[in-house]
C-alpha positions, 0 to 999 in steps of 0.5 A: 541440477543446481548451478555451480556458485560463482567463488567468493574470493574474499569469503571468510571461511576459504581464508580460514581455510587457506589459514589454516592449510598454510600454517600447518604447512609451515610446521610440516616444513619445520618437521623435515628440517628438524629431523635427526639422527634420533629419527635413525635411531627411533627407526634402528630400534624399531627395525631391529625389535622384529628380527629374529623368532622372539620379535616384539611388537611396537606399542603406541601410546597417546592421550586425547588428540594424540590418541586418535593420531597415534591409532592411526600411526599403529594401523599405518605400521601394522600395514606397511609390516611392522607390528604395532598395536594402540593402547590407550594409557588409561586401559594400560593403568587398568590391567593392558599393560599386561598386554606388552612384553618384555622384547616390545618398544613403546611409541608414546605421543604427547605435545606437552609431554606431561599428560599425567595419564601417561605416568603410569605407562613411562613408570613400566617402562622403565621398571622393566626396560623396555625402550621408550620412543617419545614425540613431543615438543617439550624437550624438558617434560617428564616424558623426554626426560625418561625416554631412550630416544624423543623425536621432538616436534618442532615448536610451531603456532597451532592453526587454531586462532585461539592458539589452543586446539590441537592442530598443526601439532597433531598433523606433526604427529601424523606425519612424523608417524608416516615418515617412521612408516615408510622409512621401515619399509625401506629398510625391509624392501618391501616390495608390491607383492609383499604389501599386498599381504597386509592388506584384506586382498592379501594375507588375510584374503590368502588365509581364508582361502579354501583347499579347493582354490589351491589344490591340483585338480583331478585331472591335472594329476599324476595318477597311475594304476596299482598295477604299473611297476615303478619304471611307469611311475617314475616316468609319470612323476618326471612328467608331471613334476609335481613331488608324487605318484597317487596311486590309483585302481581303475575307478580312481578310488584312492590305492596309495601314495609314491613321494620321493622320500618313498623311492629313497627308502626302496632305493634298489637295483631291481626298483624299477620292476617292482610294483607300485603297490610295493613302494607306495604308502598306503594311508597317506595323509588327506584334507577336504576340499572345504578346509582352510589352506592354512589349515593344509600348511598346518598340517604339512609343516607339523609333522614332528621331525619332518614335513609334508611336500602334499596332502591328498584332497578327499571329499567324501571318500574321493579322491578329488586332488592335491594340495601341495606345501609349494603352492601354499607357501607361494600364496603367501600362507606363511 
């Protein structure tokens, strides 16, 4: 094991460094004093793009340095729960900007704000209104002339020595892209439990789940015989509270279904000495075990005119459990 180097406090490169840390610190601190109510109306404009059933998504656009950062604010958004996806303004000039609708918003990254690459992009925009969000710090150039709201940068030196690279400015973006981020997400209320759902252990880790991870097993469910009457049915699904009777024969080989839409259409006087076999529905609907949870939520929630409470789970012609529309909305499968 190598020993450690004692520190070189006068060291070039840690002067550099610290060069560096500290001018970009300083532009960082520029950036939270300049913030205004553009900022509310940038996040206003956002928050509202996603309500309703014809939400639209946040585009976001750069060029260069401001590309790669604004990928970056898109994945940040996207996982924090506002839609947003990158598009590189070149790709846009050549057919993506197909790939944006009418109820989206454009976030477009540029220091300058006169990259020409970005014509193309501002010109759709405004030929069919789609709000422009811009970050630059050129209060002047093309793009915060034909922008709807400019979240501009604050004018601070790039930490580069030559005052060329792209820097402090960059970092501006970037943490202006996580301000927009975290201020959306307070105004969702997002919780832990509702993050978690963006993320690979989350909704994507929940949509690939199988019906077997979910599904009420055997013998954990409310079974009864095809020779009980109703009132041994109806004491079964009060105990097991589980939205149905499966009827069954003594093998347990699949006889039919008892839901509650089931005891409303024979509601009688005399329901509860009749037969199972009398109210049950005899070909209820069934999935593998193997299958997709969403693919069981599909399947419940599709019916026309009305939806499933449960599925039964069959594995080759067994009755193996049961897979209910509760269970599957609570593992976030929506």
């Amino acid at each position: 094991m190598k020993a450690a180097k004692p520190e070189q406090k006068n060291s070039p490169d840690i002067a550099a460094a610290r060069r560096v840390l500290e001018t970009e610190i300083d532009g960082l601190k520029k950036l939270a004093a300049s913030i205004d109510n553009s900022f509310t109306e940038a996040v206003t404009a956002i928050h509202a793009m996603k309500d309703g059933l014809n939400a639209g998504r946040l585009i976001v656009a750069g060029i260069g340095k401001s590309g790669h950062v604004a990928r970056k604010i898109a994945a940040t958004l996207a996982s924090t729960g506002t839609p947003a996806y990158y598009i590189h303004p070149g790709e846009a000039s050549h057919g993506d900007l197909g790939m944006i609708t009418d109820k989206d918003i454009v976030l477009m990254l540029s220091n300058s704000g006169e990259n020409s690459e970005l014509s193309d992009l501002i010109h759709y925009t405004r030929r069919y209104g789609l709000t422009l969000i811009a970050v630059t710090s050129n209060e002047t150039s093309t793009l915060a002339k034909h922008s709807d709201i400019v979240l501009q940068l604050p004018q601070a030196p790039e930490a580069c020595p030559n005052g060329l690279a792209p820097t402090t400015s960059t970092t501006m973006m970037l943490a202006l892209g996580d301000a927009l981020a975290v201020a959306l997400l307070d105004r969702m209320g997002l919780t832990k439990e509702q993050y978690k759902v963006f993320h690979p252990g989350g909704k994507l880790g929940r949509k690939l789940m199988k019906v077997s991870e979910l599904m009420v097993a055997l013998d954990d469910m409310p079974l009864v015989s095809d020779s009980a009457k109703m009132n041994e049915a109806i004491i079964v699904l009060a105990e097991k509270n589980l939205g149905a009777a499966v009827v069954v024969d003594k093998n347990k080989n699949l006889r039919g279904i008892i839901t509650d839409g089931d005891l409303k259409r024979h509601m009688s006087d005399d329901l509860l000495k009749k037969s199972v076999t009398e109210i049950m529905t005899t070909s209820p609907k069934s999935i593998e075990p193997g299958a997709l949870a969403a693919e069981a939520l599909d399947m419940m929630t599709k019916v026309k005119g009305r939806y499933l409470t449960s599925l039964l789970v069959m594995d080759s012609g067994k009755l193996v459990g049961m897979i209910r529309l509760q269970d599957c909305l609570q593992a976030g499968l929506v």
